[in-house]
N, C-alpha and C positions, 0 to 999 in steps of 0.2 A: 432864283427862278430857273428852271429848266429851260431846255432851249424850244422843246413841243410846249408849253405853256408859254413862253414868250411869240411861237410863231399863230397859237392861238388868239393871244391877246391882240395881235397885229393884224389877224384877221378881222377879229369884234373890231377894232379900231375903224379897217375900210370900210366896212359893213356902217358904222354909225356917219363915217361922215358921208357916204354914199343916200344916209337916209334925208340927209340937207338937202336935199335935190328933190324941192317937190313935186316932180315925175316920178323920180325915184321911189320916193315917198307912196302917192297914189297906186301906183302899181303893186308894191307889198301889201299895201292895206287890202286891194281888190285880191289879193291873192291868198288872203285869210278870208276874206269874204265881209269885211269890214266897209261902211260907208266912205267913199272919197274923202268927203269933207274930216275923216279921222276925229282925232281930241275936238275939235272946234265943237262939232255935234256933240258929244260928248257930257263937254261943257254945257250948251244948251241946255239939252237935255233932263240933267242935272237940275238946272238953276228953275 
């Protein structure tokens, strides 16, 4: 693995555990333009 392909994956890495953070969370959803409630709705939805 190259080192700009290792310092990418490290990036996706903070990026995913930053999305644990259900602030974190809400605010990218809001920022696609996706409902709060994200998957849950979804799911609903769906079912």
């Amino acid at each position: 693995m190259s080192r700009e392909d290792a310092a990418e994956t490290e990036e996706e890495m903070k990026v995913l555990a930053a999305m644990r953070d259900a602030r974190v969370r809400a605010i990218a959803l809001r920022a696609v333009g996706l409902p709060r409630e994200g998957p849950r709705s979804f799911r609903t939805g769906i079912q």
